[in-house]
LUMVO-643190 format. One record per residue (C-alpha): residue number from 1; residue in three letters; x, y, z. Coordinates in nm, 2 decimals. Layout:
LUMVO-643190
rec num NUM, residuo ALA, xx X, yy Y, zz Z $
...
***
This chain:
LUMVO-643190
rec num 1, residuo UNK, xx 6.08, yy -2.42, zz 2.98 $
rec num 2, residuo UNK, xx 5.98, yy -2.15, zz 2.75 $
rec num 3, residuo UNK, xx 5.92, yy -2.23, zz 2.37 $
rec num 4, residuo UNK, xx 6.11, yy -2.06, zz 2.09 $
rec num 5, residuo UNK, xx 5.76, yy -1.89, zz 1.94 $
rec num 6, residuo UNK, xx 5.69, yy -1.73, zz 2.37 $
rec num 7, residuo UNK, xx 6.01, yy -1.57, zz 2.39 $
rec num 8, residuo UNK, xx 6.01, yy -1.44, zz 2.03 $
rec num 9, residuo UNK, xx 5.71, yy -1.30, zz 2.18 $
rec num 10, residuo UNK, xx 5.84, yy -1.19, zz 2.49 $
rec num 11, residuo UNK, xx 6.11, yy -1.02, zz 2.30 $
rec num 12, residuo UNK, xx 5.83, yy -0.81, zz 2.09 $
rec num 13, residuo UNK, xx 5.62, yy -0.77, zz 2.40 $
rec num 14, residuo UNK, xx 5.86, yy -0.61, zz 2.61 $
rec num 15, residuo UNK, xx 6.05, yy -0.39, zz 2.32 $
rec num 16, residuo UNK, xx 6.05, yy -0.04, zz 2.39 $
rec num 17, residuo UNK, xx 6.08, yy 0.06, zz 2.04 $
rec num 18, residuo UNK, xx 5.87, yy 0.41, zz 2.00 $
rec num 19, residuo UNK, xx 5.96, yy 0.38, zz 1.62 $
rec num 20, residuo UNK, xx 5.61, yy 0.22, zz 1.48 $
rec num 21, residuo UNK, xx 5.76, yy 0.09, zz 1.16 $
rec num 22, residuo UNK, xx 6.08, yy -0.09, zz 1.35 $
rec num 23, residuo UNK, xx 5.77, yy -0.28, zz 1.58 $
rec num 24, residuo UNK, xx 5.57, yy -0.37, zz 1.26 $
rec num 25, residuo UNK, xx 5.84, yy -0.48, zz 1.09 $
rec num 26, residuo UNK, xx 5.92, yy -0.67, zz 1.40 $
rec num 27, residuo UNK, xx 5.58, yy -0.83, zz 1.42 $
rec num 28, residuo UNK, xx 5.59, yy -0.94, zz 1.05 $
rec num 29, residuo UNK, xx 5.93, yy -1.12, zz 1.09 $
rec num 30, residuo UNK, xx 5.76, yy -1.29, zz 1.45 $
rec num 31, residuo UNK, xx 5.53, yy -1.39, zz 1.26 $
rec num 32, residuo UNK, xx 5.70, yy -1.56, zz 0.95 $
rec num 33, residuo UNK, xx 5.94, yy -1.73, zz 1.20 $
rec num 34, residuo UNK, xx 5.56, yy -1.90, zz 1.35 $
rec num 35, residuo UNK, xx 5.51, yy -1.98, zz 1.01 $
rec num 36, residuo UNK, xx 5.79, yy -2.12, zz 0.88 $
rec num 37, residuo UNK, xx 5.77, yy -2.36, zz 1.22 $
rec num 38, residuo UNK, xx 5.41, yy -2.41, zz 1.12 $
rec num 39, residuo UNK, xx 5.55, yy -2.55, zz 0.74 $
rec num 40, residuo UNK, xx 5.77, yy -2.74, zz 0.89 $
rec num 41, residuo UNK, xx 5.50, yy -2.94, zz 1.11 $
rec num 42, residuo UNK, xx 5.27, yy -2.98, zz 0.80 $
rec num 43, residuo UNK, xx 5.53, yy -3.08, zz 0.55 $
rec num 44, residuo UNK, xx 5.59, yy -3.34, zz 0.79 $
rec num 45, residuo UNK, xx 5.20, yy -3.41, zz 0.76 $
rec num 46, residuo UNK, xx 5.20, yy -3.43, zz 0.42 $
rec num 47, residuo UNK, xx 5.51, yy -3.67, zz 0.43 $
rec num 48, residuo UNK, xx 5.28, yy -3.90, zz 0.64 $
rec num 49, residuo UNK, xx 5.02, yy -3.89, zz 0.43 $
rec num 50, residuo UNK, xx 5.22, yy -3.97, zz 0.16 $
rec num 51, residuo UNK, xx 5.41, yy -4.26, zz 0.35 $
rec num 52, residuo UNK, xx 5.11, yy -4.40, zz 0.41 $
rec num 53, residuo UNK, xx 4.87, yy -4.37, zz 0.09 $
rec num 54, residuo UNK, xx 5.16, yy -4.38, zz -0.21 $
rec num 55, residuo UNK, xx 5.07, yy -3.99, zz -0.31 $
rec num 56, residuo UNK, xx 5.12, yy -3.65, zz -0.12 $
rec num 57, residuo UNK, xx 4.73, yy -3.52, zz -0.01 $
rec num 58, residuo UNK, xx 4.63, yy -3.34, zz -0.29 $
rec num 59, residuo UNK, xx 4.43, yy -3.10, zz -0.08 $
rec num 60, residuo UNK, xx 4.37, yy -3.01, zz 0.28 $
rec num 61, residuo UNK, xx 4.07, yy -3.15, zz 0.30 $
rec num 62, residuo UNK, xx 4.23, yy -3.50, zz 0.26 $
rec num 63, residuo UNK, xx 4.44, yy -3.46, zz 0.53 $
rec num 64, residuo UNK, xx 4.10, yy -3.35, zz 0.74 $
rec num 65, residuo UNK, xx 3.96, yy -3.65, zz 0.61 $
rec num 66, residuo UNK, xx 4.26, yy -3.89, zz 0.74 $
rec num 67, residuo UNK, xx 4.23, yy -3.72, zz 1.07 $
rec num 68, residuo UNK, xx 4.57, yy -3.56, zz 1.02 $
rec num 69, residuo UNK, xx 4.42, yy -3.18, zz 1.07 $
rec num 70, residuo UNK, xx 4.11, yy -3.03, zz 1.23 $
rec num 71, residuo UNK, xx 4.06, yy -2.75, zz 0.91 $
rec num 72, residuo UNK, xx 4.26, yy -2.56, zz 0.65 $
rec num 73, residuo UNK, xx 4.54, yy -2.48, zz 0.80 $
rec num 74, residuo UNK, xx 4.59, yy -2.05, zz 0.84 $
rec num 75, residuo UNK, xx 4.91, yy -1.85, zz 0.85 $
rec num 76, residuo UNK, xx 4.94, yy -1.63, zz 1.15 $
rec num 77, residuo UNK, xx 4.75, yy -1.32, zz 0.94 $
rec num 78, residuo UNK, xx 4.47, yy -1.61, zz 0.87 $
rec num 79, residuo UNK, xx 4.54, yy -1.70, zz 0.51 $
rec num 80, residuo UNK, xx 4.56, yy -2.02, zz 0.46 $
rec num 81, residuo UNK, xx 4.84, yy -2.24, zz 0.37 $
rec num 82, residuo UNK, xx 4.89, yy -2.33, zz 0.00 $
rec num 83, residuo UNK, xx 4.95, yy -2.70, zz -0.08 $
rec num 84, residuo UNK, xx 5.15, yy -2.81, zz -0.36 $
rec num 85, residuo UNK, xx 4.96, yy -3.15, zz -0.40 $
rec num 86, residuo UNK, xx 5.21, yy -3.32, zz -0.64 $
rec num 87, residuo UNK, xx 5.49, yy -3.28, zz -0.37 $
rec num 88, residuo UNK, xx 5.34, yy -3.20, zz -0.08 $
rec num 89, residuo UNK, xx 5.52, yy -2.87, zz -0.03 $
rec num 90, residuo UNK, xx 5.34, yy -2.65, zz 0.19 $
rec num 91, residuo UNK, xx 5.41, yy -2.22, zz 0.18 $
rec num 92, residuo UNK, xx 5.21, yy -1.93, zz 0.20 $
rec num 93, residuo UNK, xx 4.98, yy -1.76, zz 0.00 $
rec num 94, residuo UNK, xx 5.12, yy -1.48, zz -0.21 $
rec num 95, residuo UNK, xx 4.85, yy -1.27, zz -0.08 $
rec num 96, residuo UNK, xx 4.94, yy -1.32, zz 0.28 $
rec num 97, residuo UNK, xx 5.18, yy -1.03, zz 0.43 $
rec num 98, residuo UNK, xx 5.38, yy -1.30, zz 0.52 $
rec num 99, residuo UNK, xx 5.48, yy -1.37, zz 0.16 $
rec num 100, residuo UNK, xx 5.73, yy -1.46, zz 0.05 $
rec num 101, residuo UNK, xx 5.90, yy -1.65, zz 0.36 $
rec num 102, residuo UNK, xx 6.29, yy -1.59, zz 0.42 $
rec num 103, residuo UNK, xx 6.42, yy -1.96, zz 0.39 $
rec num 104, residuo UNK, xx 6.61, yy -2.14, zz 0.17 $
rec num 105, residuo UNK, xx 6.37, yy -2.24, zz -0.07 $
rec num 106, residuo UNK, xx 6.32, yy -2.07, zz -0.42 $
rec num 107, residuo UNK, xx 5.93, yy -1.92, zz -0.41 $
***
């Protein structure tokens, strides 16, 4: 069975749009739906973490450290995530294109 992120990308992939702009803006929203999925996997990280040492990671290195992640975590555009390290929040960086994420959660 396919994954939500494939056939988001199938769905790009196979658009016939010959309007650039509609296919970029497509591509950017793809993309922020990856990383709003990707969030949601390392909040969940950081909730660990926290479970399990009294104190949300206060970087990403301690999370490397505990085994939790190979690296610094990067956006889809390669940015990397920003941790908030006194709530273990995780969003991206206001420089990445994917800034500021559609969700429910006040920037």
């Amino acid at each position: 069975m396919a994954q939500p992120a494939e056939v988001r990308n199938a769905v790009y992939v196979s658009s016939s749009s010959d309007q650039p702009w509609l296919r970029r803006t497509a591509q950017v929203r793809l993309q922020q739906l990856d990383a709003i999925e990707a969030v949601e996997r390392l909040e969940a990280l950081t909730a660990e973490y926290e479970r399990r040492h009294g104190a949300p990671p206060p970087t990403w290195n301690d999370l490397v450290a505990d085994g939790a992640l190979r690296g610094v975590p990067l956006d889809p555009t390669g940015h990397p995530y920003v941790l908030n390290p006194w709530w273990g929040l995780v969003d991206v960086a206001e420089s990445s294109p994917l800034w500021p994420l559609p969700t429910e959660r006040a920037p």
